[in-house]
C-alpha positions as CSV (number, residue, x, y, z in Angstrom):
1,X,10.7,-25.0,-26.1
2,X,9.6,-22.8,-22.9
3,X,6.3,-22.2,-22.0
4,X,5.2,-18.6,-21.9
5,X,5.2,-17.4,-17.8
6,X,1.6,-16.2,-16.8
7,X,1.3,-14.2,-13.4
8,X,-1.6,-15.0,-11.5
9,X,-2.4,-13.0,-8.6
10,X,-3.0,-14.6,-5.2
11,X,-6.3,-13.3,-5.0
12,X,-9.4,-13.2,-7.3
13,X,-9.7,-10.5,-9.8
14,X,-13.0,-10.3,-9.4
15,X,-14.2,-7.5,-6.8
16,X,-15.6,-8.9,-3.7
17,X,-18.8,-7.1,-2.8
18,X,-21.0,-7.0,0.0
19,X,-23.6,-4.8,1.4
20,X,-21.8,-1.6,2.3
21,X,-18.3,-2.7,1.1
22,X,-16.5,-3.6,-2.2
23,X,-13.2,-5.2,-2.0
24,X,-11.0,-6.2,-5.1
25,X,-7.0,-6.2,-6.2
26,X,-6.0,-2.6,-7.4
27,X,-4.1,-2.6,-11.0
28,X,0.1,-3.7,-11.3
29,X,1.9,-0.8,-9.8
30,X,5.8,-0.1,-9.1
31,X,6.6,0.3,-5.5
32,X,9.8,1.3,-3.8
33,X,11.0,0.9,-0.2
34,X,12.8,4.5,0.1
35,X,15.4,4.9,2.9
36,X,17.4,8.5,3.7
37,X,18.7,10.3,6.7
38,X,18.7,13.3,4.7
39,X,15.2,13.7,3.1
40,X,17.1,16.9,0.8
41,X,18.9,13.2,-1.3
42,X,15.7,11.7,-2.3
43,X,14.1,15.1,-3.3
44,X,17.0,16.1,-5.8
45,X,16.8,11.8,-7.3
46,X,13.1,12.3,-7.6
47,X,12.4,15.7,-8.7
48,X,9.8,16.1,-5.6
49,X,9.2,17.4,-2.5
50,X,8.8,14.2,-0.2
51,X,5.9,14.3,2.8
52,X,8.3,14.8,5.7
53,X,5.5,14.3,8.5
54,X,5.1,10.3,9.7
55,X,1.9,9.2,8.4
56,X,1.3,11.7,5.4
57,X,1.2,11.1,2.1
58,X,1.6,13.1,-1.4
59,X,1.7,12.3,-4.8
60,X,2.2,8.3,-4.2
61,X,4.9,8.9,-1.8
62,X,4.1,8.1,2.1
63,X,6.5,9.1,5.0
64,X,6.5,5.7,7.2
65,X,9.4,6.6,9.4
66,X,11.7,9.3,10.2
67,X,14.1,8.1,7.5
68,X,11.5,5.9,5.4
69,X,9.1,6.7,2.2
70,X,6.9,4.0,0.6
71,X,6.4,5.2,-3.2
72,X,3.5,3.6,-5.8
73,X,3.9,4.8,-8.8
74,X,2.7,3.5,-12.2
75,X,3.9,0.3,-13.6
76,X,6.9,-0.1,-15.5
77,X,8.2,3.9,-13.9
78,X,12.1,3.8,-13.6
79,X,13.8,5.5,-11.1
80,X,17.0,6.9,-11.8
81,X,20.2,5.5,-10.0
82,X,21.2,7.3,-6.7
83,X,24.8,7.2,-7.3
84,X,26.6,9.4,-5.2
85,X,23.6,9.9,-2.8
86,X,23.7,8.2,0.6
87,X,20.5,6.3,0.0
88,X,18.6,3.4,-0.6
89,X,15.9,3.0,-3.5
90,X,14.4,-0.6,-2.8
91,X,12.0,-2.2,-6.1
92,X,9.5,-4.2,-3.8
93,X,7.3,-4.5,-6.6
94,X,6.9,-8.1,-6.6
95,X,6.6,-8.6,-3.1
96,X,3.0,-7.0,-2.6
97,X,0.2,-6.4,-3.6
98,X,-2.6,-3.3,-3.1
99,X,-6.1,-4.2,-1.8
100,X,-8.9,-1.7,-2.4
101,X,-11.6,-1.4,0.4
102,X,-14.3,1.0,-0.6
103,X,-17.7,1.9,0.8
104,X,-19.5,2.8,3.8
105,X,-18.3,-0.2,5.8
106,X,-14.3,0.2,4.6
107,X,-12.9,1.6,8.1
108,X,-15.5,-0.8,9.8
109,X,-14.1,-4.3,7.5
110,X,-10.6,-3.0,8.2
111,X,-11.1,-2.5,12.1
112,X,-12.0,-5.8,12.1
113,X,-8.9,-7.1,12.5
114,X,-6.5,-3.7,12.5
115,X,-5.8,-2.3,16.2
116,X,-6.5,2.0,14.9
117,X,-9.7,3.2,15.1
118,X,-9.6,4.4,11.6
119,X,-12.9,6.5,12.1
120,X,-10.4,9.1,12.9
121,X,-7.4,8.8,10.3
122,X,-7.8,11.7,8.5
123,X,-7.9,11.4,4.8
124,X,-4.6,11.3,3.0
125,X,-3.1,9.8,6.1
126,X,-0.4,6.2,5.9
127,X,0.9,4.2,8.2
128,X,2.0,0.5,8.3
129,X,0.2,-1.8,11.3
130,X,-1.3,-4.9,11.1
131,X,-4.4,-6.8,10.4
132,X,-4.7,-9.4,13.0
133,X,-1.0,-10.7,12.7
134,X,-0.3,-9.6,8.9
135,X,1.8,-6.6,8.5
136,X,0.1,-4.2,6.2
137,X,0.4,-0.7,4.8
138,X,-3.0,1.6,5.2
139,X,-3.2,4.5,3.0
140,X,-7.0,6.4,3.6
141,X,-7.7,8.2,-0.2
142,X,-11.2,8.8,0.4
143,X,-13.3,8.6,3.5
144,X,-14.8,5.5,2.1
145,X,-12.2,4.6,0.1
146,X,-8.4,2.6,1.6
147,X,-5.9,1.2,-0.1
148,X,-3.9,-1.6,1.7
149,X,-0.7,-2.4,1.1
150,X,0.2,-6.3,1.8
151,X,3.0,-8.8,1.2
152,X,2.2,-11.3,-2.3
153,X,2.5,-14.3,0.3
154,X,-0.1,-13.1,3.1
155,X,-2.7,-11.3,0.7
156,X,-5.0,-14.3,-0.3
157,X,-5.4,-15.1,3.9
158,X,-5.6,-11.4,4.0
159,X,-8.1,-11.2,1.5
160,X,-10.5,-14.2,3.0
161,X,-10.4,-12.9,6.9
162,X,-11.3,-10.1,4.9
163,X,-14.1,-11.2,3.0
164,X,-15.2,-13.0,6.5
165,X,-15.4,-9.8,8.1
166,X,-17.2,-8.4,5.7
167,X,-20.3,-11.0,5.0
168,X,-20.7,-10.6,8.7
């Protein structure tokens, strides 16, 4: 007889909170890695118009590259099969995670250890950069309010230098 599998996230489910700043694991999501040289391929698979600017973001799709989207979506959403289409449609859904930094020390907790001054990244904006030496995805929904993308097997250092930062 098997035993029943239980995911258990890396970090707490329990918000962190601290004065001016609440961190805590956003819900299960689906997430895609989306790579086209012609943008016009993924539009007509998705039924949407795709954020062709680096950096911006619409409708839970960010433009990371010239050729590269980053789509959240809700959990358990299909996407239909690209056949035909000279694309790539990547389900990353298991390999990260989403932390949610809100308040009115978010930018200052993530500057703690992310090189942009993200004072000045204008709501709506996404890019991927680091947190000290952890690759991350930034995605700015409010001006208090970030959600960060990270890999499943960095988040729980992730979520502890960031829980440092923010008692200090």
């Amino acid at each position: 007889m098997s035993d029943t599998l239980i995911r258990h996230e890396p970090v707490s489910d329990v918000p962190f909170v601290a004065d001016g700043v609440r961190i805590s694991l956003a819900p299960p999501m689906q997430r895609h890695a989306l790579r086209a040289r012609n943008a016009e391929d993924l539009e007509r698979l998705l039924k949407v118009k795709l954020p062709r600017n680096i950096g911006a973001s619409e409708g839970g799709i960010m433009c990371l590259g010239p050729d590269e989207w980053y789509l959240r979506s809700e959990a358990g959403a299909a996407i239909p099969k690209g056949e035909g289409l000279h694309l790539a449609v990547t389900n990353v859904s298991e390999r990260s995670i989403c932390l949610v930094i809100e308040g009115p020390r978010a930018s200052e907790i993530l500057m703690a250890g992310c090189p942009l001054d993200l004072d000045q990244f204008a709501v709506g904006r996404a890019t991927r950069t680091i947190y000290e030496t952890v690759e991350i995805i930034i995605l700015r929904e409010a001006e208090d309010r970030f959600h960060v993308e990270v890999w499943r097997s960095f988040s729980a250092w992730l979520w502890t230098a960031m829980t440092t930062a923010a008692r200090h």
